[in-house]
PDB file of N, CA, C, O and CB in Angstrom:
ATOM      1  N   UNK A   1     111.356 105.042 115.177  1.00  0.00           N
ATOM      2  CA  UNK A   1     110.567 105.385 114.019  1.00  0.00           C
ATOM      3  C   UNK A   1     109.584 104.243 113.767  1.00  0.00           C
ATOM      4  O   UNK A   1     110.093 103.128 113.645  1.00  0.00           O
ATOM      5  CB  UNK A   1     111.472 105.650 112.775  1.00  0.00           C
ATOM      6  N   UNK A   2     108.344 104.337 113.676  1.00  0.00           N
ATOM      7  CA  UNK A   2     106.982 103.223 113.383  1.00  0.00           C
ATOM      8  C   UNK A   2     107.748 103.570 111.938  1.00  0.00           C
ATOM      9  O   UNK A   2     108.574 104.384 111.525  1.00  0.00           O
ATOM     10  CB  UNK A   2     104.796 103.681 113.776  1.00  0.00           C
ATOM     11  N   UNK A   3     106.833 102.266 111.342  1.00  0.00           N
ATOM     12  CA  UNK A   3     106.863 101.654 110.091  1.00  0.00           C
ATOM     13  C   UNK A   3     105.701 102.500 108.905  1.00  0.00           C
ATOM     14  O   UNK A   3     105.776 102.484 107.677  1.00  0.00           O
ATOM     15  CB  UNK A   3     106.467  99.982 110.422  1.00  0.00           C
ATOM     16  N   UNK A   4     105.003 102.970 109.493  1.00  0.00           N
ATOM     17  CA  UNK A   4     104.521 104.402 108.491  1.00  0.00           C
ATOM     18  C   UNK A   4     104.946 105.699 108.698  1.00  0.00           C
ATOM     19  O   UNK A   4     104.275 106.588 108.174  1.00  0.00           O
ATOM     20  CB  UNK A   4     103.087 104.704 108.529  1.00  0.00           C
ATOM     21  N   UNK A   5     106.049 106.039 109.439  1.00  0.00           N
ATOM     22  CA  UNK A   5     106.800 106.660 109.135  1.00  0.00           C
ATOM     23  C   UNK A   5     107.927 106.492 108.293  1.00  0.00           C
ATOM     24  O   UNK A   5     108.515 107.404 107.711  1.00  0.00           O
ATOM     25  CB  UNK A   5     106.952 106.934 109.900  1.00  0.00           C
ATOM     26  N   UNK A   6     108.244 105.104 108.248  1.00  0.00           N
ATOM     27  CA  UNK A   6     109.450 104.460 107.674  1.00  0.00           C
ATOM     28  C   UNK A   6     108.976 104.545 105.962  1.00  0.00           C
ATOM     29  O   UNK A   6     109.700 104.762 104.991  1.00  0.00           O
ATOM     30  CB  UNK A   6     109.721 102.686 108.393  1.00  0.00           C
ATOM     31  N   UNK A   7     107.436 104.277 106.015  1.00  0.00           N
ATOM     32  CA  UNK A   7     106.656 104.572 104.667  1.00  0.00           C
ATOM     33  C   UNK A   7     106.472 105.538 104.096  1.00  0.00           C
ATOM     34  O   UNK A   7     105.957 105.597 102.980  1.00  0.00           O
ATOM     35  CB  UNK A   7     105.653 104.332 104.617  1.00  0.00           C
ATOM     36  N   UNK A   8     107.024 106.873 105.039  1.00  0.00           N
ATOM     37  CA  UNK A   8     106.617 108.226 104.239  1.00  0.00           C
ATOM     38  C   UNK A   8     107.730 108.864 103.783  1.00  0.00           C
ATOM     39  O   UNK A   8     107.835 109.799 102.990  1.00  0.00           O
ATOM     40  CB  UNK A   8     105.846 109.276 105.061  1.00  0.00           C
ATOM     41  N   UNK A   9     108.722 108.111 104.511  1.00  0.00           N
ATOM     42  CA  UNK A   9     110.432 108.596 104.095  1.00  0.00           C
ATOM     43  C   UNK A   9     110.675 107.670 103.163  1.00  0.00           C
ATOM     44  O   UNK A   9     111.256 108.325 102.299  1.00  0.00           O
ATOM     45  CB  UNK A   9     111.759 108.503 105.354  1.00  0.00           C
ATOM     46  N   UNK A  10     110.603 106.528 102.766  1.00  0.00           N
ATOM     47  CA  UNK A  10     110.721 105.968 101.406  1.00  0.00           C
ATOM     48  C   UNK A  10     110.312 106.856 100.034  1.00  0.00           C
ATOM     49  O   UNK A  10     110.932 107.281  99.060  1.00  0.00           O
ATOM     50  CB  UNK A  10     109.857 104.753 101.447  1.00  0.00           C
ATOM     51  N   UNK A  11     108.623 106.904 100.609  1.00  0.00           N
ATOM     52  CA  UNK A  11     107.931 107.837  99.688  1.00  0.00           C
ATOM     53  C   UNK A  11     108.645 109.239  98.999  1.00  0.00           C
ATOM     54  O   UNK A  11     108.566 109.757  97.886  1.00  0.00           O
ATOM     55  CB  UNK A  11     106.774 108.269 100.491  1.00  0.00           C
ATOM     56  N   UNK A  12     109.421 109.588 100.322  1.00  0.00           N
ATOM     57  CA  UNK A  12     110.108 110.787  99.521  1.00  0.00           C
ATOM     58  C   UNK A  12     111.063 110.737  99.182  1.00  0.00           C
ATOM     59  O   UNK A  12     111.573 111.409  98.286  1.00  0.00           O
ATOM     60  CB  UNK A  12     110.242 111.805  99.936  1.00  0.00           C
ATOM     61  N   UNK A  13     111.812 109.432 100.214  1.00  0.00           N
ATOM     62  CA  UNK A  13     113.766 109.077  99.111  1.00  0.00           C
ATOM     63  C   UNK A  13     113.582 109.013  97.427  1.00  0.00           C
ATOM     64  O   UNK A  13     114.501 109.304  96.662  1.00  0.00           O
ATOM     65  CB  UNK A  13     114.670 106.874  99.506  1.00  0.00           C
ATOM     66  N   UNK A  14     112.250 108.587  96.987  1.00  0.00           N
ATOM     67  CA  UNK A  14     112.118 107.609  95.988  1.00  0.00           C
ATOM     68  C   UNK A  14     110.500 108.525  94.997  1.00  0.00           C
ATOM     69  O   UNK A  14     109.613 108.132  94.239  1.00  0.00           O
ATOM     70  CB  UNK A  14     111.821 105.692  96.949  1.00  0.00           C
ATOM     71  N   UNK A  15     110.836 109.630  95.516  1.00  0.00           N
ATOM     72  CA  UNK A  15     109.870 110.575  95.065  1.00  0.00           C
ATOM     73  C   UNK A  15     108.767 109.580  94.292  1.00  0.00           C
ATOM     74  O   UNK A  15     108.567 109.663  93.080  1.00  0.00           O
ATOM     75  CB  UNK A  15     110.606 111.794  94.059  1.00  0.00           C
ATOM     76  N   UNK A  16     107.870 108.339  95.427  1.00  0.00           N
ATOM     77  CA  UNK A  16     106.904 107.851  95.109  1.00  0.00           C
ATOM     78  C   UNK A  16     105.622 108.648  95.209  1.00  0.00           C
ATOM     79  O   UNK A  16     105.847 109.762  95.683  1.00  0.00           O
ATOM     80  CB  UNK A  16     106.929 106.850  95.688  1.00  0.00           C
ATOM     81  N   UNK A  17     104.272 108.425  94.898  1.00  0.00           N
ATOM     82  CA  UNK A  17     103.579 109.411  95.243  1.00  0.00           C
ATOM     83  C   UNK A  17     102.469 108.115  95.915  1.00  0.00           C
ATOM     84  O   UNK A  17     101.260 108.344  95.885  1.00  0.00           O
ATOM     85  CB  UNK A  17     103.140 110.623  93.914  1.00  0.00           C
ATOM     86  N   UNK A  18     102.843 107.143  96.344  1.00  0.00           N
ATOM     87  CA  UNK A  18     101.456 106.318  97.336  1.00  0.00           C
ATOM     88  C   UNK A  18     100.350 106.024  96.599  1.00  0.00           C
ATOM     89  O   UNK A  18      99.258 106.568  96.764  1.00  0.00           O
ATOM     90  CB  UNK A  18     100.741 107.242  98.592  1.00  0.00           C
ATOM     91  N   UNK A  19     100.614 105.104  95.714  1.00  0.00           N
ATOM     92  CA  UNK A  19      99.611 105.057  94.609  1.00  0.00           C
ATOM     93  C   UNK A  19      99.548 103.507  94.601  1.00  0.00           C
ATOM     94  O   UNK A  19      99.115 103.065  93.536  1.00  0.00           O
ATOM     95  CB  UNK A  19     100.074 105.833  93.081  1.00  0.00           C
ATOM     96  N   UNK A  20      99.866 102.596  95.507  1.00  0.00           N
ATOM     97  CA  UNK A  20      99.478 101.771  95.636  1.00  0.00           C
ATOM     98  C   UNK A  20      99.508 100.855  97.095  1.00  0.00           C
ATOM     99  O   UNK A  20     100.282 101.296  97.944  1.00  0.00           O
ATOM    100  CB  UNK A  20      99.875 101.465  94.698  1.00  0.00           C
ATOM    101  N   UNK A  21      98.797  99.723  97.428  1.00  0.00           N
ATOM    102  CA  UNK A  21      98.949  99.243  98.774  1.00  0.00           C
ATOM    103  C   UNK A  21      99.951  98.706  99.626  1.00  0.00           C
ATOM    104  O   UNK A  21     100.738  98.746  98.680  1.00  0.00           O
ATOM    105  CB  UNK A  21      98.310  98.551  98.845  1.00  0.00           C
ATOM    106  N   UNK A  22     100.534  98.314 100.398  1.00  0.00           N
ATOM    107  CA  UNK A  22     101.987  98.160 100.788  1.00  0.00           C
ATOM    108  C   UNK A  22     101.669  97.572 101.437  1.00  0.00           C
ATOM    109  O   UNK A  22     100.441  97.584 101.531  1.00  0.00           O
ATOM    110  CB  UNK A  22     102.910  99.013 101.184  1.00  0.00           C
ATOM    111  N   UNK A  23     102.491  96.507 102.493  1.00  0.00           N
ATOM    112  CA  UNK A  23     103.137  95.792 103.201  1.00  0.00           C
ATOM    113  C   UNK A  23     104.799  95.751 103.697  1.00  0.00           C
ATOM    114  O   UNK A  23     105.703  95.747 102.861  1.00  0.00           O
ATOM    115  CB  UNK A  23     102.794  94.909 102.657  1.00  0.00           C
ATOM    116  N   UNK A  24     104.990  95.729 104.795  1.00  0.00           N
ATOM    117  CA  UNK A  24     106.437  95.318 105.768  1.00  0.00           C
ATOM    118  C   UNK A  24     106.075  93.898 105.742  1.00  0.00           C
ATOM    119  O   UNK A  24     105.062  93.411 106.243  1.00  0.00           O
ATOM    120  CB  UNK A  24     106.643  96.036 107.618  1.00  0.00           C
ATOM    121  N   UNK A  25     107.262  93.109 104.933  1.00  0.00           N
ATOM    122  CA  UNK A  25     107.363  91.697 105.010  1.00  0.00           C
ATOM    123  C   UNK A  25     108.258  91.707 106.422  1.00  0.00           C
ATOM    124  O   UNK A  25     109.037  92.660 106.398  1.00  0.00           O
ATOM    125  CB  UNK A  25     108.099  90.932 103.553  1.00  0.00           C
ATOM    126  N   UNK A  26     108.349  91.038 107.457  1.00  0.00           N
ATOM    127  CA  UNK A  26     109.240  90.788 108.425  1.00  0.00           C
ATOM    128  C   UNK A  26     109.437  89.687 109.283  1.00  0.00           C
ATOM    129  O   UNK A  26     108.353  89.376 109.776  1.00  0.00           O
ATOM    130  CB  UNK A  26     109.143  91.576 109.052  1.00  0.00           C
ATOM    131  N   UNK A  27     110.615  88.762 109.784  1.00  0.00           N
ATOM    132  CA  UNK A  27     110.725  87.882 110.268  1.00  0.00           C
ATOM    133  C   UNK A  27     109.416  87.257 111.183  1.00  0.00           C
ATOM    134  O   UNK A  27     108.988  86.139 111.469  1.00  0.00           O
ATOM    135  CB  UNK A  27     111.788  88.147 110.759  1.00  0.00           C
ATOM    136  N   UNK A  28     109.067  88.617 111.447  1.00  0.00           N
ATOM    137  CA  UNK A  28     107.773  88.487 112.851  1.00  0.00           C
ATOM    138  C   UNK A  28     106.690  88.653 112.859  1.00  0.00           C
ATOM    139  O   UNK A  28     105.966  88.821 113.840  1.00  0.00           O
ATOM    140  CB  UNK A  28     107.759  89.204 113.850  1.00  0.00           C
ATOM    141  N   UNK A  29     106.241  88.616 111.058  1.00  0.00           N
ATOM    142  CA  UNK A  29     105.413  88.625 110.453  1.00  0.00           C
ATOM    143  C   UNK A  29     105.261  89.901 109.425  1.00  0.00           C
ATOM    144  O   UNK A  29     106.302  90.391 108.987  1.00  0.00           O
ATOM    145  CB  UNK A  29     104.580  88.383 111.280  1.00  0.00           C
ATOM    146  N   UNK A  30     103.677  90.590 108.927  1.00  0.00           N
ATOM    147  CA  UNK A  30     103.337  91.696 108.105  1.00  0.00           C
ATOM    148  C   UNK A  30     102.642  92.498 108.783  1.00  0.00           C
ATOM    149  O   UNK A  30     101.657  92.289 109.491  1.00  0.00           O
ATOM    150  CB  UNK A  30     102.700  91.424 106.982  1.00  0.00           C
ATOM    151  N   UNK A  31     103.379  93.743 108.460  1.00  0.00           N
ATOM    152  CA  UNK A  31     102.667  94.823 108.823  1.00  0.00           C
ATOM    153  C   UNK A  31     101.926  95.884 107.526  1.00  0.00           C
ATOM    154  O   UNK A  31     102.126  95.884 106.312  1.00  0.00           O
ATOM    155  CB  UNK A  31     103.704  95.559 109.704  1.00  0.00           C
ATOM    156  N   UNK A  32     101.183  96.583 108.226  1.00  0.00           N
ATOM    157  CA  UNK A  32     100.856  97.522 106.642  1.00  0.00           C
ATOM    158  C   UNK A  32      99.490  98.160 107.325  1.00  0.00           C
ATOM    159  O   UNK A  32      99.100  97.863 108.454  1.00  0.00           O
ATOM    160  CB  UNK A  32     100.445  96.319 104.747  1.00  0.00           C
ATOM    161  N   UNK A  33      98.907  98.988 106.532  1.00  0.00           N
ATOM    162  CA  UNK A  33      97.715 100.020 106.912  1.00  0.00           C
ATOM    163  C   UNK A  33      96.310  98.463 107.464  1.00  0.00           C
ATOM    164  O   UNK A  33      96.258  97.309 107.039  1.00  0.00           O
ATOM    165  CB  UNK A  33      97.122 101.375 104.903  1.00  0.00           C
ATOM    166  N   UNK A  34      95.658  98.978 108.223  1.00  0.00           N
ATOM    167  CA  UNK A  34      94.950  98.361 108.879  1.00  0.00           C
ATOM    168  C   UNK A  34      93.625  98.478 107.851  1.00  0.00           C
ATOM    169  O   UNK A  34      93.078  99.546 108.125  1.00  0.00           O
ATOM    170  CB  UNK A  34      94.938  98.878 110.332  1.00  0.00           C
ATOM    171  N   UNK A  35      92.983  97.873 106.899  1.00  0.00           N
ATOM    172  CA  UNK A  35      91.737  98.076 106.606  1.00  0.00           C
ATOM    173  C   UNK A  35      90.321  97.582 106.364  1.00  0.00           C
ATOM    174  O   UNK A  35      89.986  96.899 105.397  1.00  0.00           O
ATOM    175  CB  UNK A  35      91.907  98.393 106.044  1.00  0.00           C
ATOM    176  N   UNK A  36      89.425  98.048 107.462  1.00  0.00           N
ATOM    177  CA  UNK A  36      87.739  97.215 107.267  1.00  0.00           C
ATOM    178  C   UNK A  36      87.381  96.287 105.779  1.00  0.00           C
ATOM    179  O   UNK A  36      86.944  95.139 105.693  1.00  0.00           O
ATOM    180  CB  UNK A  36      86.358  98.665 107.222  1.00  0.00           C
ATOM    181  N   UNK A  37      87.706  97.152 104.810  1.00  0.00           N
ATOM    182  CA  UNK A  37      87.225  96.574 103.164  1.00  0.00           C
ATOM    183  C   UNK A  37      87.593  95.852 102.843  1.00  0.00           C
ATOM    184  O   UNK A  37      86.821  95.324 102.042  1.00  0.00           O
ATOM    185  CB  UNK A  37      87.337  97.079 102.077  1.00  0.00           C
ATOM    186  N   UNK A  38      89.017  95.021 103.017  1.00  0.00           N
ATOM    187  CA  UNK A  38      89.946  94.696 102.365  1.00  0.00           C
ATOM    188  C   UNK A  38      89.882  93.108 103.481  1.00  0.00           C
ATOM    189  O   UNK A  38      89.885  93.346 104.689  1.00  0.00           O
ATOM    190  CB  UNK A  38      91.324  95.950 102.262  1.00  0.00           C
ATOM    191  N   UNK A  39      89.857  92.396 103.278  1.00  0.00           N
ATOM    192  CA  UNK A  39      90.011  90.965 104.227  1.00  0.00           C
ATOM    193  C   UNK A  39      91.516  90.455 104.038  1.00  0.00           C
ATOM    194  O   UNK A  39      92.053  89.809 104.938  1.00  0.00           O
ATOM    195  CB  UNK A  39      88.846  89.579 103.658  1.00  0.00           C
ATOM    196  N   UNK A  40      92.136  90.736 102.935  1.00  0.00           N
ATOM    197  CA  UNK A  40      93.813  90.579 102.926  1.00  0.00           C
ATOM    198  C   UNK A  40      94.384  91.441 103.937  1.00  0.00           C
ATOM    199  O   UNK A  40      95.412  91.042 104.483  1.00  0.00           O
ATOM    200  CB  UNK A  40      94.546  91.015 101.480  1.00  0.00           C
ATOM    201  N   UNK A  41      93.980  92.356 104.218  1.00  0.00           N
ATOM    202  CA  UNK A  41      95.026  92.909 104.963  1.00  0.00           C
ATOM    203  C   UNK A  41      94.415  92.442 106.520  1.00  0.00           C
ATOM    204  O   UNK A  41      95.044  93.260 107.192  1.00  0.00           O
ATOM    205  CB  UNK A  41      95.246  94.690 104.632  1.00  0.00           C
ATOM    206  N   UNK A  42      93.890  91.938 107.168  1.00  0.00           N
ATOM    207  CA  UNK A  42      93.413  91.237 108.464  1.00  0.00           C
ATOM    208  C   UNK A  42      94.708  90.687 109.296  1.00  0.00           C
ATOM    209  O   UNK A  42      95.040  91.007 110.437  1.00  0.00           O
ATOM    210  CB  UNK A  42      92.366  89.927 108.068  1.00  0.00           C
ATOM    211  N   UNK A  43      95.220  89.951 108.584  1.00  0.00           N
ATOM    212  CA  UNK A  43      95.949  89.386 108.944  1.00  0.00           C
ATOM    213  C   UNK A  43      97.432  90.086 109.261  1.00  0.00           C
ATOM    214  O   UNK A  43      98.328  89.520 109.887  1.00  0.00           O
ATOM    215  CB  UNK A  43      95.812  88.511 108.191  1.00  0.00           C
ATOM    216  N   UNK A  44      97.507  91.397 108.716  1.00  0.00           N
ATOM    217  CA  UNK A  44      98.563  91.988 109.254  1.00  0.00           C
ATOM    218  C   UNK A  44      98.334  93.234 110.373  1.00  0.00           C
ATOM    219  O   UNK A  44      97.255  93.804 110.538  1.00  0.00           O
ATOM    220  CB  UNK A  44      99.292  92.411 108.107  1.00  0.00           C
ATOM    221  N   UNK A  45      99.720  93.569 111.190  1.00  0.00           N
ATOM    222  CA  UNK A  45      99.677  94.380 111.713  1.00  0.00           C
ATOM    223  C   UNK A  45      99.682  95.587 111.567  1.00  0.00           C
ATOM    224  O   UNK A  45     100.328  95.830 110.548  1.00  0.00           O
ATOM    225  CB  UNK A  45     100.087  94.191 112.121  1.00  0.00           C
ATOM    226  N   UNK A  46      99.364  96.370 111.966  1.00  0.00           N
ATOM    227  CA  UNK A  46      99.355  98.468 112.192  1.00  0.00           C
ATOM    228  C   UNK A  46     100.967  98.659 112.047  1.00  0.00           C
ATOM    229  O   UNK A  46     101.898  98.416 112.815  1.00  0.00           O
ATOM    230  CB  UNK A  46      98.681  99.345 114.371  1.00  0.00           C
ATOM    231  N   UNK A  47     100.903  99.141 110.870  1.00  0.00           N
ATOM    232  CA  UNK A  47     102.469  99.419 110.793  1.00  0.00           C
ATOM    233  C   UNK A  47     102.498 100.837 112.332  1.00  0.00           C
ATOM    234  O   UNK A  47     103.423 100.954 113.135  1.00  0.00           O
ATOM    235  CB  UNK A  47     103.029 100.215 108.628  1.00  0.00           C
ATOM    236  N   UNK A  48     100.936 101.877 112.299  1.00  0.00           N
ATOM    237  CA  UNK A  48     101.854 102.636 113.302  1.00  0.00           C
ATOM    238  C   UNK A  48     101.965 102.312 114.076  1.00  0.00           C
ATOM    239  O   UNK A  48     102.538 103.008 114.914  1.00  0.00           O
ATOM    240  CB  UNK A  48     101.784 103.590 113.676  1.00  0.00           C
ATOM    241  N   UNK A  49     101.518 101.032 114.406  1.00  0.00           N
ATOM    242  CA  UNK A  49     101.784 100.521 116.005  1.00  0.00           C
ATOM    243  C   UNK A  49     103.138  99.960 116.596  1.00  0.00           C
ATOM    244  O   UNK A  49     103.389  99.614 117.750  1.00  0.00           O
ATOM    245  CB  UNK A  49     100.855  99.365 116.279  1.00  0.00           C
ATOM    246  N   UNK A  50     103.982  99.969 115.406  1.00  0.00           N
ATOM    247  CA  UNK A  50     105.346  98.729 115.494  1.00  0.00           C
ATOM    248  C   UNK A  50     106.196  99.754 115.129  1.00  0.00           C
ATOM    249  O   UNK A  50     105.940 100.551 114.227  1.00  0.00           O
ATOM    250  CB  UNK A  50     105.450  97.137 114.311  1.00  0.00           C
ATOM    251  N   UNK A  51     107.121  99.762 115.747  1.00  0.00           N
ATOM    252  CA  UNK A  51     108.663 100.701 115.612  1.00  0.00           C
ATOM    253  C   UNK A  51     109.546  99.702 114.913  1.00  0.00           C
ATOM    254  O   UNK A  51     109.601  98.493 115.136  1.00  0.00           O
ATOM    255  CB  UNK A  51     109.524 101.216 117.294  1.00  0.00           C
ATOM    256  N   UNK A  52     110.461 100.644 113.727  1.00  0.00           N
ATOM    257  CA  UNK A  52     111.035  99.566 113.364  1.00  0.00           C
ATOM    258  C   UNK A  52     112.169  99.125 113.981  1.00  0.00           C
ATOM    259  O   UNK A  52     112.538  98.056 113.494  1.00  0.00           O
ATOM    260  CB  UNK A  52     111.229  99.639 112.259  1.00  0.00           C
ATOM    261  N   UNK A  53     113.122  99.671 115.180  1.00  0.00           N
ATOM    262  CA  UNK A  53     113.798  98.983 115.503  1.00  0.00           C
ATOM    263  C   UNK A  53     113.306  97.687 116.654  1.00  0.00           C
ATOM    264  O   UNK A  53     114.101  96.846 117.073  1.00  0.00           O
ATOM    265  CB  UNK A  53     114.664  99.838 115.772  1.00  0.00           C
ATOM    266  N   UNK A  54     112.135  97.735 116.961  1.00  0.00           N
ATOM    267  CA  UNK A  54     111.388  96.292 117.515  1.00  0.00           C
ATOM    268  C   UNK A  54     111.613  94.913 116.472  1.00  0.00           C
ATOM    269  O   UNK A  54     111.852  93.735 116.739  1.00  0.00           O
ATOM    270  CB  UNK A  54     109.521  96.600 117.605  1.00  0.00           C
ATOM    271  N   UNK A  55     111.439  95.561 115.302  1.00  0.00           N
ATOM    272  CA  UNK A  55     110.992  94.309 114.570  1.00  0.00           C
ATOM    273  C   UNK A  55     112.414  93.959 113.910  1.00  0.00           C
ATOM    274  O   UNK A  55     112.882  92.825 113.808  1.00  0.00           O
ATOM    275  CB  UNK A  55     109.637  94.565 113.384  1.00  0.00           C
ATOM    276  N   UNK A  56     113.078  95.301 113.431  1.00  0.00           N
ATOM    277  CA  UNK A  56     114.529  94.980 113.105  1.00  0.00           C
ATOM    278  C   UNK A  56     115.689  94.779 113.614  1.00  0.00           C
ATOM    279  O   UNK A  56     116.683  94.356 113.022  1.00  0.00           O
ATOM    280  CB  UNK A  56     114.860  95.558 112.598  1.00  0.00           C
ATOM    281  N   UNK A  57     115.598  95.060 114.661  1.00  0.00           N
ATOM    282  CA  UNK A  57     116.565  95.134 115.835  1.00  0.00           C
ATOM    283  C   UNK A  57     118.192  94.568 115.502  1.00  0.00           C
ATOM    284  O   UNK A  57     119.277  95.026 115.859  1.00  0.00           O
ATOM    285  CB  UNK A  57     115.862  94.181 117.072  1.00  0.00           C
ATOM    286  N   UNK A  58     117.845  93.387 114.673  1.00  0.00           N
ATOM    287  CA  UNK A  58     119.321  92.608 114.743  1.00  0.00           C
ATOM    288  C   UNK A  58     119.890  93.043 113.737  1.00  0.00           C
ATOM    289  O   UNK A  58     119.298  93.469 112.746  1.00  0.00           O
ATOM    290  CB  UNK A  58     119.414  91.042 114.693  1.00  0.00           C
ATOM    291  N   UNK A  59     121.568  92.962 113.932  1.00  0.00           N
ATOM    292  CA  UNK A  59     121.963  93.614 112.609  1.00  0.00           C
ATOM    293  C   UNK A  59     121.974  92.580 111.345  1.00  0.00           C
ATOM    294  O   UNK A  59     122.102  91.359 111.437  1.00  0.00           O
ATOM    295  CB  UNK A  59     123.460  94.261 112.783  1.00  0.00           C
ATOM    296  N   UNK A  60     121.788  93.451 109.962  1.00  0.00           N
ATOM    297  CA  UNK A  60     121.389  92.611 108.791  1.00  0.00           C
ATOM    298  C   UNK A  60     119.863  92.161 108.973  1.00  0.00           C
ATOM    299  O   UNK A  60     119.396  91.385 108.139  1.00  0.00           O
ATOM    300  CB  UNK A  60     122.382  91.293 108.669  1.00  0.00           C
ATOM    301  N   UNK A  61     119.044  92.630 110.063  1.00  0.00           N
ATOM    302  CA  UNK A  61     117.634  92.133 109.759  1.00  0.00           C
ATOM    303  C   UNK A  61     116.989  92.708 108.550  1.00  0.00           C
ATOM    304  O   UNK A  61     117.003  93.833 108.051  1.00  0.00           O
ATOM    305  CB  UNK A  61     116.730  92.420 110.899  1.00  0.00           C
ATOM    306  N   UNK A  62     116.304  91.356 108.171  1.00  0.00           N
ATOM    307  CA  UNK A  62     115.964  92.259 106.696  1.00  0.00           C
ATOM    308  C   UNK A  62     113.912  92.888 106.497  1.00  0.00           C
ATOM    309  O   UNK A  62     112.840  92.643 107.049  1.00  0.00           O
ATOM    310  CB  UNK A  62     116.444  90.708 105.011  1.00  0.00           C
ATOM    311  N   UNK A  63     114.177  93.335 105.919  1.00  0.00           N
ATOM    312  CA  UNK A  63     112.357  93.910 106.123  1.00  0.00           C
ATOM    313  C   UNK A  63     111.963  94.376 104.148  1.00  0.00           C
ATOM    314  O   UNK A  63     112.286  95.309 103.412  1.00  0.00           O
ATOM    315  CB  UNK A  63     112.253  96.127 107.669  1.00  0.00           C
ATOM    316  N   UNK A  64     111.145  93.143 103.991  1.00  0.00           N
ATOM    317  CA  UNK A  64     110.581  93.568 102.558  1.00  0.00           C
ATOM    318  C   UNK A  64     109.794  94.211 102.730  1.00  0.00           C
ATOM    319  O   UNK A  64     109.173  94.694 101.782  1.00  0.00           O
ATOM    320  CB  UNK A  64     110.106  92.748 101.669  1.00  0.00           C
TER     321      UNK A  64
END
């Protein structure tokens, strides 16, 4: 499962409706939506590009 998928099943555990910007805090850095406008988000990765058991892999890995 990528990490905006992992974002759309939150969205619905937690009947959020995506009303604000996000980030995956993770040992191996941040992931989150990729965007031109925004110069904060540069520095992180394409959540769809990263599966989360890549980044979580170990047990108890934690992912803000």
């Amino acid at each position: 499962m990528t990490l905006d998928l992992m974002h759309e099943v939150l969205q619905a555990a937690f009947d959020w409706y995506d009303c604000h910007l996000h980030s995956f805090e993770i040992v191996c850095g941040e992931y989150g939506v990729p965007s031109e406008d925004d110069d904060d988000w540069a520095e992180r990765g394409d959540e769809s590009a990263v599966a989360l058991a890549r980044v979580a892999a170990a047990e108890k890995a934690k992912v803000v």
